[in-house]
N, C-alpha and C positions, 0 to 999 in steps of 0.2 A: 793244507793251508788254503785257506779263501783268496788268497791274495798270491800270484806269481810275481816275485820281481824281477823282471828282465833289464839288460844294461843302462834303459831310458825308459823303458814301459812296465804298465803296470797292468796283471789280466788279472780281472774277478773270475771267479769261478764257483758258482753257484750260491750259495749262502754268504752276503758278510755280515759278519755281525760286531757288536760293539767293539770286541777282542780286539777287530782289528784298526780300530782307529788310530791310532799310537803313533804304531810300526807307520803306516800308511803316512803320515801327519811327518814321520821323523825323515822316510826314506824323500820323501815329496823336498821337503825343505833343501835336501842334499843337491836335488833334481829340479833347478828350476825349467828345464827344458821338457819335462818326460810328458808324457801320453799317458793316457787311461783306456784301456781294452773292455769294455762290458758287457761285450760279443755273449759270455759264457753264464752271465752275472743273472740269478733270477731272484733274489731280494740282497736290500741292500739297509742297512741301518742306518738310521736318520745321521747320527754322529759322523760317518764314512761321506755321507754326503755334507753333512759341514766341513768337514776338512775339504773337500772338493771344490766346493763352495769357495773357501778362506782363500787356497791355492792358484783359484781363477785358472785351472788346468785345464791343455787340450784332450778334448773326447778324440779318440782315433777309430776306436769302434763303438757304436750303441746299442745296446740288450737287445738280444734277437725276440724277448719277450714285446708284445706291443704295446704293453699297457705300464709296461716299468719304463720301457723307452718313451711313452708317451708323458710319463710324469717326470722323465730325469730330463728330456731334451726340451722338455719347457724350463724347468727352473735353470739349468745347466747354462743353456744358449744364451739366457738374456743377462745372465749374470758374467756371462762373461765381455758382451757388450759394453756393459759399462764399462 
């Protein structure tokens, strides 16, 4: 599974893909409080990031990857600003 669900967090784990937008989308709505881990996460499907998106969720960790971290903590950050 791409996706670990812990009692509030949630850790990527290396590929997610569309599959998992759903689950993601259903568990989130459950958890208005939870966190997103993507420490482990090295792509991430556009859909997964819309749900991300919609959820206005806390990052607790950002992809150790530079360049996925650099494209998720741009759009991620300012979106949750608003």
């Amino acid at each position: 599974m791409a996706i670990e669900y812990k009692k509030n967090q949630a850790v990527f784990v290396d590929v997610v893909s569309v599959d998992e937008a759903e689950t993601l989308l259903d568990w989130l709505q459950n958890k208005p409080n939870a966190k997103i881990d993507l420490g482990r996460c090295s792509h991430l499907h556009p859909s997964n990031l819309q749900v991300l998106l919609a959820a206005k969720v806390s990052i607790a960790v950002w992809p150790k990857d530079i360049n996925l971290r650099a494209w998720l903590e741009s759009i991620l950050t300012i979106t949750q600003a608003v």
